[in-house]
C-alpha positions as a printed NumPy array, in Angstrom:
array([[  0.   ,   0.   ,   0.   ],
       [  0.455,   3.752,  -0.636],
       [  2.491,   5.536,   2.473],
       [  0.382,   7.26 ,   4.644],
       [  2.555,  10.202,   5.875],
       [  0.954,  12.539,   4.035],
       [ -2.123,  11.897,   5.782],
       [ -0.375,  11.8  ,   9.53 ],
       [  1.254,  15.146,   8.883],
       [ -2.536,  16.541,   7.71 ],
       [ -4.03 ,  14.993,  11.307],
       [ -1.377,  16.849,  13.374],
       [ -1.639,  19.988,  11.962],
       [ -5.525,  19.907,  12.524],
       [ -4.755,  18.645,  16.265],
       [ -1.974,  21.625,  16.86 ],
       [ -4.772,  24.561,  15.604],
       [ -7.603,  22.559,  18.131],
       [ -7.007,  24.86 ,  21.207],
       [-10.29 ,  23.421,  22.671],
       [-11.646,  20.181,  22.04 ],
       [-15.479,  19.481,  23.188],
       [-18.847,  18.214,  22.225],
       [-21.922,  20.065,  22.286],
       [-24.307,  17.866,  24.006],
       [-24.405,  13.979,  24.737],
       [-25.126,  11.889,  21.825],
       [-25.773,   8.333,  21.565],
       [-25.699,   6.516,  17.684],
       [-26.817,   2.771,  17.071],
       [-26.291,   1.206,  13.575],
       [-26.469,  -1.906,  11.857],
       [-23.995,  -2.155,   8.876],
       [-24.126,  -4.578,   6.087],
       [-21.616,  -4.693,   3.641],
       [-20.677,  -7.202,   0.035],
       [-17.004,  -6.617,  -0.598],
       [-14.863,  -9.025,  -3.087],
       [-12.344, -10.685,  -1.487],
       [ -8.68 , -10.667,  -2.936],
       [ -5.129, -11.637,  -2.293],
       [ -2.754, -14.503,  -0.978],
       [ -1.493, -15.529,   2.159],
       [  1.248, -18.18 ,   3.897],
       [  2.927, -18.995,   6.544],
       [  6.507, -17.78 ,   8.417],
       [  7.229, -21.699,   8.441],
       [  9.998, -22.678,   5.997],
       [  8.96 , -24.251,   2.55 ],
       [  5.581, -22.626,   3.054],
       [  3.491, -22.117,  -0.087],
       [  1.889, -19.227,  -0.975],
       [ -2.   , -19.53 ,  -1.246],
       [ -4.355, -17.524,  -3.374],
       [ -7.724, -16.421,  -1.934],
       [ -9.391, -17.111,  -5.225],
       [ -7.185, -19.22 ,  -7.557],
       [ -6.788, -21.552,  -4.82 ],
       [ -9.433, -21.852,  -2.304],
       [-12.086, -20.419,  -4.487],
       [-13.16 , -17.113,  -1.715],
       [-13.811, -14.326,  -4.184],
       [-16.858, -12.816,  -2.369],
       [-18.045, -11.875,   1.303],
       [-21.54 , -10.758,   2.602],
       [-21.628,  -9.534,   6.475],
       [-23.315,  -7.413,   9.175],
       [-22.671,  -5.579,  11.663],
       [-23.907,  -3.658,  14.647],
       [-22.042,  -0.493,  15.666],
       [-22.553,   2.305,  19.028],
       [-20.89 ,   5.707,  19.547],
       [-21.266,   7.969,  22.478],
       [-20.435,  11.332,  22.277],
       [-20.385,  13.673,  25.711],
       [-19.641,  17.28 ,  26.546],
       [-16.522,  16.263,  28.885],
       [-13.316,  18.204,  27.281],
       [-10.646,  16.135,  28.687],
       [-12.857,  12.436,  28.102],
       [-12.339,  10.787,  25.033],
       [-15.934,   9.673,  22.712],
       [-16.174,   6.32 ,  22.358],
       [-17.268,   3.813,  19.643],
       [-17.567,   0.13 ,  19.208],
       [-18.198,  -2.004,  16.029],
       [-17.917,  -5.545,  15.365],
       [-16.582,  -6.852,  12.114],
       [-17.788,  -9.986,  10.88 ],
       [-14.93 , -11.443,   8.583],
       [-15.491, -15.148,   8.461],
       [-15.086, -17.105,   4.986],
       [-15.024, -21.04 ,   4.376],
       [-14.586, -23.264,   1.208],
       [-14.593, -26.074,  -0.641],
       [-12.278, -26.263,  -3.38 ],
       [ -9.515, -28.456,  -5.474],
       [ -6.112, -27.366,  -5.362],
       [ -4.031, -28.23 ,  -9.01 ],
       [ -0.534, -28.912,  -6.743],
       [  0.678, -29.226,  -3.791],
       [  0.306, -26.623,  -1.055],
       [  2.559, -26.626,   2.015],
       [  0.974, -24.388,   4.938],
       [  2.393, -24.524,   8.496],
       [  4.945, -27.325,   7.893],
       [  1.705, -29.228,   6.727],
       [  1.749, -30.712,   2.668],
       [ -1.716, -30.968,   1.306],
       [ -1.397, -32.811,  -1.95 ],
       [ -3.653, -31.537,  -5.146],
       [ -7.384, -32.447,  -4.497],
       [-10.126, -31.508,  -2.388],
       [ -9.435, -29.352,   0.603],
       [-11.519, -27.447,   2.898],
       [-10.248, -23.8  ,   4.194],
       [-11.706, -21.161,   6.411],
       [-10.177, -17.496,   6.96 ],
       [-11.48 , -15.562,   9.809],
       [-10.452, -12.305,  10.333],
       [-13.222, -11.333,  12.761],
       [-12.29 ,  -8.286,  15.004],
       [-13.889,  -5.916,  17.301],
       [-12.777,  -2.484,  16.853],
       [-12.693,   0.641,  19.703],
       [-12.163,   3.771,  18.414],
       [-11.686,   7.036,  21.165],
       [-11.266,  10.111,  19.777],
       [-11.795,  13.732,  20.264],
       [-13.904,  16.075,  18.006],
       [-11.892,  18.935,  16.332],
       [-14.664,  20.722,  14.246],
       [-18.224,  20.449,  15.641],
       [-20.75 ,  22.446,  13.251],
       [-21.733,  21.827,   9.324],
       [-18.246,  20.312,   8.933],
       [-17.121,  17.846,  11.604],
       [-14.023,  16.185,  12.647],
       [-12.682,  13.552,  14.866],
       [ -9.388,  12.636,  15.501],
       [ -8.539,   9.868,  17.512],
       [ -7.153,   6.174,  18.49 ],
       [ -8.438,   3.05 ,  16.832],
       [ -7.865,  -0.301,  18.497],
       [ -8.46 ,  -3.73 ,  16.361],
       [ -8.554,  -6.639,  17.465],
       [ -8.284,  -9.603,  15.94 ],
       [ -9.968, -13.388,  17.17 ],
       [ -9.692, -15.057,  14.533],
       [ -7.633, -18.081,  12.479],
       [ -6.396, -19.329,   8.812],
       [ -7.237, -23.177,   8.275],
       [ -6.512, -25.849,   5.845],
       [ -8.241, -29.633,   6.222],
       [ -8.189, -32.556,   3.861],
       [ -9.674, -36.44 ,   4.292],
       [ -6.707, -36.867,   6.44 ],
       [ -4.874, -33.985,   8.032],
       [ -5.487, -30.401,   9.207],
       [ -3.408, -27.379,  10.367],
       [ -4.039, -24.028,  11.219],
       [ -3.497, -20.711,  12.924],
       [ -4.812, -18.687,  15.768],
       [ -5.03 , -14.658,  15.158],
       [ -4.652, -13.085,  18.453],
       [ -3.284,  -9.594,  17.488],
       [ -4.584,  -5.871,  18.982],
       [ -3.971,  -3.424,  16.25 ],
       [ -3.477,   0.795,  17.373],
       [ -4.403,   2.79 ,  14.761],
       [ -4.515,   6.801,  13.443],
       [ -8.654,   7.326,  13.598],
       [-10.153,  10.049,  11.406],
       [-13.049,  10.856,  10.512],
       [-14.72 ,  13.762,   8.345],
       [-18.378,  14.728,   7.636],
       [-19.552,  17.814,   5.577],
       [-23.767,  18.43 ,   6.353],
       [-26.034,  20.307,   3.448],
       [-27.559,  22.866,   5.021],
       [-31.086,  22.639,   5.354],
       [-31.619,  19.119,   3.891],
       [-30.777,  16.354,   5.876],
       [-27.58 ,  15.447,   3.383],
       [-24.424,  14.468,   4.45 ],
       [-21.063,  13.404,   2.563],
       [-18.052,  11.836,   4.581],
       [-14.879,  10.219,   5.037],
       [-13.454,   7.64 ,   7.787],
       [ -9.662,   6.223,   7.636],
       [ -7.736,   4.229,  10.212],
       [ -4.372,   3.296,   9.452],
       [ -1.195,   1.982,  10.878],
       [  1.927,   1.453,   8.568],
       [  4.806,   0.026,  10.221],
       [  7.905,  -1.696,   8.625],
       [  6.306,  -4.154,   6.33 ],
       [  3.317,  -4.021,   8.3  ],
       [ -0.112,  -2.09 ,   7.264],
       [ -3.419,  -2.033,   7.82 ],
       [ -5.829,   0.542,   6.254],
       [-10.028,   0.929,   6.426],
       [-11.093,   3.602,   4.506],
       [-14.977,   4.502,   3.651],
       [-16.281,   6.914,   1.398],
       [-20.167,   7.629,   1.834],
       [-23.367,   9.49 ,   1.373],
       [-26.291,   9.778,   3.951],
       [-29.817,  11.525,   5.448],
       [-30.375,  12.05 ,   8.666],
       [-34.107,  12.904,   9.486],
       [-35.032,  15.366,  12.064],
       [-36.215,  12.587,  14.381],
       [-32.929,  11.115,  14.36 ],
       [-33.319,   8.278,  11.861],
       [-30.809,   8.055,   9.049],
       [-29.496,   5.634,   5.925],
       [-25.952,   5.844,   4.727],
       [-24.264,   3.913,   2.001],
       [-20.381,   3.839,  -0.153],
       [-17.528,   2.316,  -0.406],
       [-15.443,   0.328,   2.509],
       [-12.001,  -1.102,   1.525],
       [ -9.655,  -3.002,   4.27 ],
       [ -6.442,  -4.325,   3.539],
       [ -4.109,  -6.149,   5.317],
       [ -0.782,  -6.851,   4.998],
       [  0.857,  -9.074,   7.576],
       [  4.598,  -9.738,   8.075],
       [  4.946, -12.819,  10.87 ],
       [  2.507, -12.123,  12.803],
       [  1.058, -15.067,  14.919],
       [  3.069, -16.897,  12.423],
       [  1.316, -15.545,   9.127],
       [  2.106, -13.643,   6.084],
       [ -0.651, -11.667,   4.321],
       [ -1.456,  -9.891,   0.931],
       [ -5.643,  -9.771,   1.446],
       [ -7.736,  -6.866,   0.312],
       [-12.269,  -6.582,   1.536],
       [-13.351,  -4.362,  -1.213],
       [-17.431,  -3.388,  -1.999],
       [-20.151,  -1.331,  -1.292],
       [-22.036,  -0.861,   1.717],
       [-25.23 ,   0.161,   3.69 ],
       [-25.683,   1.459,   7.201],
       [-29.136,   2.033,   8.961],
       [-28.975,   4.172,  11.953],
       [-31.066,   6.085,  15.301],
       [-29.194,   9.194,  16.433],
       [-30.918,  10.137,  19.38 ]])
């Protein structure tokens, strides 16, 4: 991926010209979120001789359908951070034939029928401050993933796999520009972390209406990609990409 400095360098020049960061008035948001991104990329692992496995060539995982439920609380307390939880839902299995050999986790699966499952299921805390507070908003914060999950490979006679047990920090921002006077809304979200040959990005692009009694529909674009250099043993290349939809009470 792309370096992210640029976008670092933007965040803490907003944070230095915040003299006073507050909210106007306690706020409490509940979603649900469903989302249909195509799945791409490979992965393997740190053992030796490992092979490297293709999400679709190999195990046959091209596309993902999950939901979500998400809560936010916002408060007037300057020196308190707002808080918001979502859980991600990243759990694929298959049933395909493999054309050659595949070596994963000291474990040879010869060509044939194999069974897989990736799981990258996390929750994910965000705390974070709001900069800007009025037709344009801002929030700049922390973003903590973290990752349950685990990569595994079965045949007819052997199995292997791997346990994700990783908590992620990550740069939180998040933008939104109101209409005046109609309920619109267009916005931006990022969290990333980019370190050594490590990265993780989730960016969303999206459009919503919020009504006057609180009730609102958004919808875009979500990407996440993560790349994964030996950690809990596993190297990976894997990219959620599709559109999304997100029902909501602001109240």
């Amino acid at each position: 991926m792309k370096s992210t400095w640029k976008t670092y360098s933007l965040a803490l020049v907003m944070l230095g010209l915040s003299n006073t960061v507050s909210a106007d008035f306690v706020g409490l948001n509940i979603g649900a979120n469903h989302w249909t991104p195509d799945l791409t990329g490979s992965f393997n692992s740190s053992a030796t001789g490992s092979s490297n496995i293709n999400i679709s060539n190999d195990l046959g995982l091209k596309d993902h359908s999950a939901t979500s439920l998400s809560i936010s609380l916002e408060h007037p307390i300057p020196l308190l951070p707002n808080i918001k939880y979502q859980g991600h839902d990243l759990n694929s299995s298959s049933n395909s034939n493999i054309g050659s050999a595949k070596t994963f986790n000291n474990t040879t699966f010869n060509a044939g029928t194999i069974n897989s499952t990736l799981d990258l299921s996390h929750n994910e805390i965000a705390l974070y401050y709001e900069l800007l507070d009025n037709w344009i908003n801002l929030d700049l914060g922390l973003d903590l993933r973290m990752f349950d999950g685990k990569v595994s490979i079965s045949d007819s006679s052997q199995s292997n796999s791997i346990t994700i047990d990783e908590t992620i920090p990550m740069l939180y921002i998040a933008a939104r520009v109101d209409l005046p006077f109609t309920g619109f809304y267009i916005g931006a979200n990022i969290q990333q972390l980019s370190i050594g040959d490590n990265s993780i990005e989730d960016s969303t692009l999206l459009v919503g209406y919020e009504s006057k009694l609180g009730l609102g529909i958004e919808g875009g674009i979500k990407t996440f990609s993560l790349e994964l250099d030996d950690a809990s043993n596993l190297n990976t290349n894997l990219e959620y990409d599709g559109l999304f939809l997100n029902g909501f009470y602001h109240f």
